[in-house]
KENU-274698 format. One record per residue: residue in one letter; x negated, y negated, z of N, C-alpha, C, O in turn. Coordinates in Angstrom, 1 decimal. Layout:
REM KENU-274698
  code      nX      nY      nZ     caX     caY     caZ      cX      cY      cZ      oX      oY      oZ
     A       X       Y       Z       X       Y       Z       X       Y       Z       X       Y       Z
...
//
This chain:
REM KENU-274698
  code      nX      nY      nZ     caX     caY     caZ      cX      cY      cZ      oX      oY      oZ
     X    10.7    13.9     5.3    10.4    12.5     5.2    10.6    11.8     6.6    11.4    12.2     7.4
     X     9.7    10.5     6.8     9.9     9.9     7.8    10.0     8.3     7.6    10.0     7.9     6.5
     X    10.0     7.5     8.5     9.9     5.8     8.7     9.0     6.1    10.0     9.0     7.2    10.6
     X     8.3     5.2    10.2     7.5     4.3    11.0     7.5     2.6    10.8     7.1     1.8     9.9
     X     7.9     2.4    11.8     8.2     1.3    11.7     7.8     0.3    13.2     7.8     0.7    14.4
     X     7.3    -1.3    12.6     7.2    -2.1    13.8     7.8    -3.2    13.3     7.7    -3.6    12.2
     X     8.7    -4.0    14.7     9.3    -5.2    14.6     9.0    -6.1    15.8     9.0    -6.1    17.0
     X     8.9    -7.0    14.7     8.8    -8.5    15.5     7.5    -8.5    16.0     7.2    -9.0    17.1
     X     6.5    -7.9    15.3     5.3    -8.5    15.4     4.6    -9.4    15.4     4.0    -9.7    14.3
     X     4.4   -10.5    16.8     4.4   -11.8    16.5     2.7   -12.2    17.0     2.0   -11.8    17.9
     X     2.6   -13.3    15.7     1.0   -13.9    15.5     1.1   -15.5    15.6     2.1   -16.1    15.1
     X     0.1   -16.0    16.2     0.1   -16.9    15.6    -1.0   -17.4    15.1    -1.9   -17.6    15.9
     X    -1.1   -17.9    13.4    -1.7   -17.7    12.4    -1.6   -19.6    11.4    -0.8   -20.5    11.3
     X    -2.7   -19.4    11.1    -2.9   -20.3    10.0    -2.9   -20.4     8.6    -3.9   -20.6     7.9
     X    -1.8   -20.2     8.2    -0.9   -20.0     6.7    -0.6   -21.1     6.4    -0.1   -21.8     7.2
     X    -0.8   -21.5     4.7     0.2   -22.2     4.5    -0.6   -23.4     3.1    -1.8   -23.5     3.1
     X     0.4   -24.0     2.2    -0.2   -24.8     1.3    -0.2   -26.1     1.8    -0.9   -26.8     1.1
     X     0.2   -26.6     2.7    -0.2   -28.2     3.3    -1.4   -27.7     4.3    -1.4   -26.6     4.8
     X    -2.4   -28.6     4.3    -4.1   -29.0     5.3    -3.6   -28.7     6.7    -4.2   -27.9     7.5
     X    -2.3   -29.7     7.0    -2.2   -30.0     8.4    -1.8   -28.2     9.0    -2.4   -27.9    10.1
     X    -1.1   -27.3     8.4    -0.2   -25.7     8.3    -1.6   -24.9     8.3    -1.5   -23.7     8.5
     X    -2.8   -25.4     8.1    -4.0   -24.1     8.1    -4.7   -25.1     9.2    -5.7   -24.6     9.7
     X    -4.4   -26.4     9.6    -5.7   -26.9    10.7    -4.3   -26.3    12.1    -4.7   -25.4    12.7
     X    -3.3   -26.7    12.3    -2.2   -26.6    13.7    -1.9   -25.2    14.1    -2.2   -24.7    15.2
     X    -1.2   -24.4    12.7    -0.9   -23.4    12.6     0.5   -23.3    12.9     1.2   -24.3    12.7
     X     1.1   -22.1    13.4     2.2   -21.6    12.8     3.0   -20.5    14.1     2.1   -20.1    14.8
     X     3.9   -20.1    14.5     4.3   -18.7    14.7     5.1   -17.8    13.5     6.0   -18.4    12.8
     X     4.7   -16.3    13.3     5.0   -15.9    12.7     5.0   -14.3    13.3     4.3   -13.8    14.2
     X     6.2   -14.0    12.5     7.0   -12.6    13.0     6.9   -11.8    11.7     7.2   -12.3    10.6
     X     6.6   -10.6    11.9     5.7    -9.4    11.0     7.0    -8.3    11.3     7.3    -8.2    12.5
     X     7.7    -7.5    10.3     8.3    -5.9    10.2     7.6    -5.5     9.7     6.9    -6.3     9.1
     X     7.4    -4.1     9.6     6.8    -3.2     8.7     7.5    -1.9     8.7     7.8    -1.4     9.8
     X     7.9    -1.4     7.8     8.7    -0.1     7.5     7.7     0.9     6.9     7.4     0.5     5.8
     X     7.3     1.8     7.2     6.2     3.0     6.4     7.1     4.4     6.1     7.1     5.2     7.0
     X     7.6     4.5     5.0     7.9     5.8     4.7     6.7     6.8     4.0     5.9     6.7     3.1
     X     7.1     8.2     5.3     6.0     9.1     5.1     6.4    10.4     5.0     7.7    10.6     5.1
     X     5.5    11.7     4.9     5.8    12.9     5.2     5.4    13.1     6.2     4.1    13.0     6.2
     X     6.2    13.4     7.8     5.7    14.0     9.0     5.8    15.5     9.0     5.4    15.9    10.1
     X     6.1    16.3     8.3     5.8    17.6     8.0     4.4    18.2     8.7     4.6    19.1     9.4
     X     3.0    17.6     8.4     1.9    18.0     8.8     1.8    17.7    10.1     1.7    18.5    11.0
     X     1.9    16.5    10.2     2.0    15.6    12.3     3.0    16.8    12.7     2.5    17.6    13.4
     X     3.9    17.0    12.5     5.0    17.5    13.2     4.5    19.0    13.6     5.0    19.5    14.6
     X     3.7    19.7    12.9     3.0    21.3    12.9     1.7    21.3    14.2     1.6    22.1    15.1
     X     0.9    20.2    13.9    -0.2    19.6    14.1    -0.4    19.0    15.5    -1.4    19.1    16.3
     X     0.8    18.3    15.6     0.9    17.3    17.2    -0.2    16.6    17.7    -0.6    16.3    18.8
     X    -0.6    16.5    16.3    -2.2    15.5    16.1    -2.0    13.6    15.2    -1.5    13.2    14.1
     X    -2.6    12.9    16.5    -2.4    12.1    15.9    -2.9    11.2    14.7    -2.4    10.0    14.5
     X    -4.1    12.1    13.9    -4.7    11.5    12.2    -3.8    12.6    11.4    -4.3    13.0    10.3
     X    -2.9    13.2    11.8    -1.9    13.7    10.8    -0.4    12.8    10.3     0.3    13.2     9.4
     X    -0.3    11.9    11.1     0.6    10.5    10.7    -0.1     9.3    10.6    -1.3     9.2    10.5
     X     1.0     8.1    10.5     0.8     7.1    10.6     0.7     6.4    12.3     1.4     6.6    13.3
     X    -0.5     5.7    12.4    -0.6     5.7    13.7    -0.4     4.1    13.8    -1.2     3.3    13.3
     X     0.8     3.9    14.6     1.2     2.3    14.4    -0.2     1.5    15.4    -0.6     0.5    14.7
     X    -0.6     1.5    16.1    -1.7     1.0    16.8    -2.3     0.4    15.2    -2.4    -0.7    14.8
     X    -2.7     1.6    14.7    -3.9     1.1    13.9    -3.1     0.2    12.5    -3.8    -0.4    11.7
     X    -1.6     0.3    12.5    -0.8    -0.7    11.5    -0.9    -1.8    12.2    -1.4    -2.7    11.6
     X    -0.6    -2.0    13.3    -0.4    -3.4    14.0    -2.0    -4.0    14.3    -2.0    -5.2    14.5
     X    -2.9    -3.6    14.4    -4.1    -4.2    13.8    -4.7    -4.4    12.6    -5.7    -5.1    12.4
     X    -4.0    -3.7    11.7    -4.5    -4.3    10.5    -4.0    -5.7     9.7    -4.5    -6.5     8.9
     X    -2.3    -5.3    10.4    -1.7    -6.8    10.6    -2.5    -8.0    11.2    -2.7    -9.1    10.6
     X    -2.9    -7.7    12.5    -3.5    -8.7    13.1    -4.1    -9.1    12.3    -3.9   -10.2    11.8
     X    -4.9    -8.5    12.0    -6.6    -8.6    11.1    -6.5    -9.7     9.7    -7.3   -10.5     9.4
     X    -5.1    -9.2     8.9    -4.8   -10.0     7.8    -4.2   -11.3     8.6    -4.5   -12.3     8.0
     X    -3.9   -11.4     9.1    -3.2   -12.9     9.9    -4.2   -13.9    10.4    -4.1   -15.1    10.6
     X    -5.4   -12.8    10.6    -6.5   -13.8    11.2    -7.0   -14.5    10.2    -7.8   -15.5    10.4
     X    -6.5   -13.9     8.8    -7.4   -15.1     7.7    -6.5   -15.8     6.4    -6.0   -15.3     5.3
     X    -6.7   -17.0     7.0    -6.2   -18.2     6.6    -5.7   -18.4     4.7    -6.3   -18.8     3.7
     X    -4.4   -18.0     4.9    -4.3   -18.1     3.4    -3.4   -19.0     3.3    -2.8   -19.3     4.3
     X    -3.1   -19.7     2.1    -2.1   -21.0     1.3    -0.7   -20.3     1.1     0.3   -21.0     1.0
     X    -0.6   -18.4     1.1     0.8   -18.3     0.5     0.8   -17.1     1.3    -0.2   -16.4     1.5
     X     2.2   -17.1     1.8     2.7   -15.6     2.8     3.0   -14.9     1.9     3.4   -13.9     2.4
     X     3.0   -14.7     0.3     2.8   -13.4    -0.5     1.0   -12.7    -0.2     0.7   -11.5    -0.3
     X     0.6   -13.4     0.0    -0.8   -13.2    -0.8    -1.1   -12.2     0.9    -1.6   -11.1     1.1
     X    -0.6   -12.9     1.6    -0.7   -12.2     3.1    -0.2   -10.6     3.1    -0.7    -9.5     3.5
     X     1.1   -11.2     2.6     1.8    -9.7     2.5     1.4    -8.5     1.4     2.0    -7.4     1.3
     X     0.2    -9.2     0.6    -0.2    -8.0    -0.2    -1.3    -7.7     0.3    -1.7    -6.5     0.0
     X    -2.1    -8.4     0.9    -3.6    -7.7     1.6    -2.9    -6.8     2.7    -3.4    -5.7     2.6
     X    -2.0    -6.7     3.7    -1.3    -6.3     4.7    -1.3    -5.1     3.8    -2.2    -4.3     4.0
     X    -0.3    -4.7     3.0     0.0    -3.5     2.1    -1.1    -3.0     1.6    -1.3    -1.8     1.9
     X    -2.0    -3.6     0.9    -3.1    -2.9     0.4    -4.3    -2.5     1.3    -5.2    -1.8     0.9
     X    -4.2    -3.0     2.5    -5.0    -2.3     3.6    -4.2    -1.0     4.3    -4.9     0.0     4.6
     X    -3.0    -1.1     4.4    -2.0     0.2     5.0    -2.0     1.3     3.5    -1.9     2.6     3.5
     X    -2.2     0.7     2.6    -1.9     2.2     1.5    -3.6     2.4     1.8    -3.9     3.6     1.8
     X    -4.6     1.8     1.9    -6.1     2.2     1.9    -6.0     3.0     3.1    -6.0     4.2     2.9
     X    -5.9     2.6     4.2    -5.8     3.2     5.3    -5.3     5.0     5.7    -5.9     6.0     6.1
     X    -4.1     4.6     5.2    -3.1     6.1     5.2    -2.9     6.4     3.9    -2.1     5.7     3.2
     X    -3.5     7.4     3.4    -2.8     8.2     1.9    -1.3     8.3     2.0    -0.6     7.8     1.1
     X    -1.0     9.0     3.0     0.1     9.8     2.8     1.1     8.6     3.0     2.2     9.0     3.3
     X     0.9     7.4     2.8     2.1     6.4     2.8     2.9     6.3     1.3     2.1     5.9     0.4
     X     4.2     6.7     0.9     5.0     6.5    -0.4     5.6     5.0    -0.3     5.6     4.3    -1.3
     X     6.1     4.7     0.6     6.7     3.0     0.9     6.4     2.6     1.9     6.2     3.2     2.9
     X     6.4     1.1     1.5     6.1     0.6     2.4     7.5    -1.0     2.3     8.0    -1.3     1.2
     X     7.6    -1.4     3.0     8.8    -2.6     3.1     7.9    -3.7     4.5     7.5    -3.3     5.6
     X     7.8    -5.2     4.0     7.2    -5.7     5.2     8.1    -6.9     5.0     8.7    -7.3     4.0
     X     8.3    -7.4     6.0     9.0    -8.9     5.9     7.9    -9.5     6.7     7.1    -8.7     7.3
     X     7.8   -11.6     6.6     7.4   -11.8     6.9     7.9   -13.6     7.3     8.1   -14.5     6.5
     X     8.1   -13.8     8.7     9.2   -14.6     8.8     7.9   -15.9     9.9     7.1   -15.8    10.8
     X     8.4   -17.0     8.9     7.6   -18.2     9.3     8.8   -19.3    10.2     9.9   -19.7     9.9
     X     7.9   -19.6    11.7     8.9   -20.7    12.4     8.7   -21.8    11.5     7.6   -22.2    11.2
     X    10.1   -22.5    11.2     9.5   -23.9    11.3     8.8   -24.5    10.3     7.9   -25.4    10.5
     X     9.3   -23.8     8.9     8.7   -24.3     7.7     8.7   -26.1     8.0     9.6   -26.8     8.5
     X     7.5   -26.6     7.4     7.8   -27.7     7.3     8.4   -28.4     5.9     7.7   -28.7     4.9
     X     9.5   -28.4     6.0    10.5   -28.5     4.6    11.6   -29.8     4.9    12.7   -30.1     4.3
     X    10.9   -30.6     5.9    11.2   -32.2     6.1    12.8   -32.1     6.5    13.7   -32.9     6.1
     X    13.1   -30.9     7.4    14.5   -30.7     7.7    14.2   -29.5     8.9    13.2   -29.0     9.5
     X    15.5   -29.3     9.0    15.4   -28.0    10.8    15.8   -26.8     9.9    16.9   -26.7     9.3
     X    14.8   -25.8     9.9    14.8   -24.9     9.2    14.1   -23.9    10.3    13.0   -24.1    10.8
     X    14.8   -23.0    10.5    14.1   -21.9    11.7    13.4   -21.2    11.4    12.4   -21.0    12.2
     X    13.5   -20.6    10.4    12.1   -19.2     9.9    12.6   -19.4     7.8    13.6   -19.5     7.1
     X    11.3   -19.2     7.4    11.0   -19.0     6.2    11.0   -17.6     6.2    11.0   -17.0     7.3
     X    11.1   -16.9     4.9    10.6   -15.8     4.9    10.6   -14.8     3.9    11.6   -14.9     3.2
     X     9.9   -13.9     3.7     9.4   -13.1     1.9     9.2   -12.1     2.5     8.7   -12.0     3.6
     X     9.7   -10.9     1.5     9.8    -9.3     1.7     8.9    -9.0     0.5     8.6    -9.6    -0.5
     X     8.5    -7.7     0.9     7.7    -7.0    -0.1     8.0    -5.6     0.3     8.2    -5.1     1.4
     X     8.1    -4.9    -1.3     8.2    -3.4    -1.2     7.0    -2.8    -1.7     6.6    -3.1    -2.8
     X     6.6    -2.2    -1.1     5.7    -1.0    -2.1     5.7     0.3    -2.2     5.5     1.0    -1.2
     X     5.8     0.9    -3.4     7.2     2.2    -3.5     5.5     3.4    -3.8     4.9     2.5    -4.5
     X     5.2     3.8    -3.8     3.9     4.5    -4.4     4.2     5.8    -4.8     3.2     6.6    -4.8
     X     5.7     6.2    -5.1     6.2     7.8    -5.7     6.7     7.4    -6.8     7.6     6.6    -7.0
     X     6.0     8.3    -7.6     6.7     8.6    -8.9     6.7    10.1    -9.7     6.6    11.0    -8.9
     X     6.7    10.3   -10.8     6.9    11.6   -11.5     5.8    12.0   -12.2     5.6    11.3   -13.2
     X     5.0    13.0   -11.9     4.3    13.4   -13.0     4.5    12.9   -14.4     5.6    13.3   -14.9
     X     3.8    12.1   -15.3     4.1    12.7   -16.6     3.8    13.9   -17.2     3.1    13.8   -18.2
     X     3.9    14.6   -17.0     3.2    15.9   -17.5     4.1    16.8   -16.9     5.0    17.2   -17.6
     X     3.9    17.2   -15.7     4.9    18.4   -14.9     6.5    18.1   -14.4     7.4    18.8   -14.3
     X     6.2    16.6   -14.2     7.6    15.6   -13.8     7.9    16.2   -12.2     9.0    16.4   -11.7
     X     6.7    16.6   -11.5     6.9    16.7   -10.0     6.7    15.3    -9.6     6.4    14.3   -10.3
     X     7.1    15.6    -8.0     6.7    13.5    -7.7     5.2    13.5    -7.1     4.5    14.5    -6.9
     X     4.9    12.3    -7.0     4.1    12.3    -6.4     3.3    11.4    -5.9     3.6    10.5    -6.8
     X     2.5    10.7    -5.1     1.7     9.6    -4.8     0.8     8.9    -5.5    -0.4     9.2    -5.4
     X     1.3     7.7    -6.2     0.4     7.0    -7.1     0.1     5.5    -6.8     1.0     4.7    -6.7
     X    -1.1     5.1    -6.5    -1.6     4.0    -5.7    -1.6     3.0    -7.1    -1.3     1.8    -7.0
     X    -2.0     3.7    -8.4    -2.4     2.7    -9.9    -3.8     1.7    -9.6    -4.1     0.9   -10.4
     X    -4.3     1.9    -8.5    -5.3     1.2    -8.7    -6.9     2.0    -7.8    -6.9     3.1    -7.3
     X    -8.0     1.3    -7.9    -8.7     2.0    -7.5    -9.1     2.8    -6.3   -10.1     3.4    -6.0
     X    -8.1     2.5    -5.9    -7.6     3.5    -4.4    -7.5     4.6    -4.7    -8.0     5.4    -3.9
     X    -6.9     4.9    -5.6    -5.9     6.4    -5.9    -7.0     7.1    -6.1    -8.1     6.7    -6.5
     X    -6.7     8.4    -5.8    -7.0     9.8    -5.9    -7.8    10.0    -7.3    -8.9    10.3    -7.4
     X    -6.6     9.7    -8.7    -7.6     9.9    -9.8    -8.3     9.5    -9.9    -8.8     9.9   -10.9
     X    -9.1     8.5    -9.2   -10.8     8.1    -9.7   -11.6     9.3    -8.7   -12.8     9.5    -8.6
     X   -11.2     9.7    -8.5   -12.2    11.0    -7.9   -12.2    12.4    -9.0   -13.1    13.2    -8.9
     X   -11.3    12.5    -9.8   -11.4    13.4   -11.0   -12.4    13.6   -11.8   -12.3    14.1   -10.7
     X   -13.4    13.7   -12.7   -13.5    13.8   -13.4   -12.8    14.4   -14.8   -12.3    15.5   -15.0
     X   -13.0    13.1   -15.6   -12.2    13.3   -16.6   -13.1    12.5   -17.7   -13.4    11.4   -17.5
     X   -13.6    13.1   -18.8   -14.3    12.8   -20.1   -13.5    11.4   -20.6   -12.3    11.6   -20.6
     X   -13.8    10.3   -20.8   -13.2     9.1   -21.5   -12.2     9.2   -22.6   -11.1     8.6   -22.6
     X   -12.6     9.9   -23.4   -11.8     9.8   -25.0   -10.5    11.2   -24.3    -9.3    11.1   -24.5
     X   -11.2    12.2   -23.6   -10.0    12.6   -23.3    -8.9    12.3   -22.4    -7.8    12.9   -22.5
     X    -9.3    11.2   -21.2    -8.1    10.3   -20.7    -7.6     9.4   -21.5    -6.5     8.9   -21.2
     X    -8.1     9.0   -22.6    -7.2     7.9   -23.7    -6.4     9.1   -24.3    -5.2     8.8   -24.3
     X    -6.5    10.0   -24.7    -5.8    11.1   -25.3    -4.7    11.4   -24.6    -3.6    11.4   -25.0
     X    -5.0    11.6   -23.2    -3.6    11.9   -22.4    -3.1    10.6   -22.1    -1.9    10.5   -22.6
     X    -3.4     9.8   -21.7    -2.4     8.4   -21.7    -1.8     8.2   -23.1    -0.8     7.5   -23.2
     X    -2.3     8.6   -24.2    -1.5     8.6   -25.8    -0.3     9.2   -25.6     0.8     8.8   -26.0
     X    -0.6    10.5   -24.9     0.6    11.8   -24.9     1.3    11.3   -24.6     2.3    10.9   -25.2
     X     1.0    11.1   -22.8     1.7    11.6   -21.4     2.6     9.9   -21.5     3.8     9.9   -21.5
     X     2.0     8.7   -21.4     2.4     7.5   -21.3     2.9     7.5   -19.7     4.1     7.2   -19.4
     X     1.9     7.7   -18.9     2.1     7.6   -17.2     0.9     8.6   -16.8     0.1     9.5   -17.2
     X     1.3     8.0   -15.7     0.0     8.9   -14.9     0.6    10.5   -14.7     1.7    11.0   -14.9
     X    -0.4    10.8   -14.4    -0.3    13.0   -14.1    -0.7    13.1   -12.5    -1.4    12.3   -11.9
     X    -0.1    14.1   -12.0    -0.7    14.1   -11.1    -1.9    15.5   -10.7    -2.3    16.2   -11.6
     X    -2.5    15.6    -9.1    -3.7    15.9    -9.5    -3.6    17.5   -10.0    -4.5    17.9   -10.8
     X    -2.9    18.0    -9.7    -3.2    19.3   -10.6    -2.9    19.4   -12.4    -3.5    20.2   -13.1
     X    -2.1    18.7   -12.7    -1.9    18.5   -13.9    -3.4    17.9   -14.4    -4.0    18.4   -15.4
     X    -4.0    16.9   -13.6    -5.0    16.1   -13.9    -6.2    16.9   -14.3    -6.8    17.0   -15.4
     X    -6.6    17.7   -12.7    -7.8    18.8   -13.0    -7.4    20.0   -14.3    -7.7    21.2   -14.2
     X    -7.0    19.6   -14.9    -6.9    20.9   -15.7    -7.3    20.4   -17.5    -7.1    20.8   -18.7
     X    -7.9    19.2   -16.9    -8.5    18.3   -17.9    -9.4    17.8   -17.8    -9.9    17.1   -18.6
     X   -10.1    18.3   -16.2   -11.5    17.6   -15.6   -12.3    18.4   -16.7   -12.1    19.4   -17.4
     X   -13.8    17.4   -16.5   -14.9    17.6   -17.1   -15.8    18.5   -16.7   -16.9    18.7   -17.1
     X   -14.7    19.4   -15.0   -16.0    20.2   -14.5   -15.7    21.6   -15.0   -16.2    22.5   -14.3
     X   -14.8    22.0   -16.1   -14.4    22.9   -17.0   -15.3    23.5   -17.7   -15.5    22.8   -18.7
     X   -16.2    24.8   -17.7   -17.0    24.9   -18.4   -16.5    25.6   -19.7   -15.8    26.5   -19.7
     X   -17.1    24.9   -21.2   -16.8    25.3   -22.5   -17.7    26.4   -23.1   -18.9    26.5   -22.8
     X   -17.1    27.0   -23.8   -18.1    27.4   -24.6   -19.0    26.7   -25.7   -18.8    25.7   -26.4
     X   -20.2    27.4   -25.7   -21.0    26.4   -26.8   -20.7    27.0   -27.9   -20.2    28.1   -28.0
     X   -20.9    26.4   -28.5   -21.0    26.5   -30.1   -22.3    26.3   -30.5   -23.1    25.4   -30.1
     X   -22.5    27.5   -31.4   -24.3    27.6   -32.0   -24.1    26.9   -33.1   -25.1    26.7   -33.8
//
């Protein structure tokens, strides 16, 4: 396992639920923590075998360039572009620290954390493994017959992962029946 990590990544951005907080704008300071497996980078000494912070600290940029009412909503496009980005990310941890809330007092930085944990346990084999839960993830690339994924989510009550999964794909050939 590894961390990749950037601090004090600083923007200045147009956030915020008051008019005047998206027309003036703001300074704001970005962490990001990425827990990964460097096992493959480490063999490889290639750099699309990790997390490559260049391309984390622009995707930051990139979400900061567009104007939102709430530093959650920031901090989940931030996350859902780095799990889209890199598979091999299991957590991710970002803070997100605002100068100068306007909160009609001297208040130096606001600020909201988010985790996003993306390991869990097979239900089925109970190995771990990387689960995104939404249409990012891996299992929409499976083929799997409908009534028989309602069947295993009856069983299993969690996700499988992909070898457990393919062993239920639709690309299984059956015998016919005359």
């Amino acid at each position: 396992m590894g961390l990749v990590s950037l601090k004090d990544m600083h923007f200045y951005a147009y956030h915020g639920v008051y008019e005047e907080e998206r027309l003036i704008g703001n300074n704001y300071w970005i962490d990001v923590e990425i827990e990964t497996n460097f096992g493959k980078a480490g063999m490889s000494d290639e750099l699309v075998d990790t997390i490559n912070y260049e391309t984390v600290y622009l995707i930051c940029k990139h979400e900061m360039k567009r104007p939102r009412r709430l530093l959650e909503a920031v901090g989940n496009a931030i996350i859902a572009s780095l799990k889209f980005q890199f598979p091999s990310i299991q957590e991710v941890r970002l803070i997100i620290r605002k100068q100068n809330p306007p909160l009609g007092g001297k208040v130096g930085f606001a600020t909201i954390e988010m985790d996003g944990s993306f390991v869990q346990k097979c239900a089925r084999c109970k190995r771990g493994m990387v689960c995104y839960n939404d249409e990012t993830c891996w299992c929409h690339t499976v083929n799997v017959l409908p009534q028989t994924l309602m069947a295993l989510q009856k069983e299993y009550r969690g996700c499988l992962c992909k070898n457990c999964l393919n062993l239920y794909s639709d690309k299984l050939t059956l015998p016919q029946v005359e």
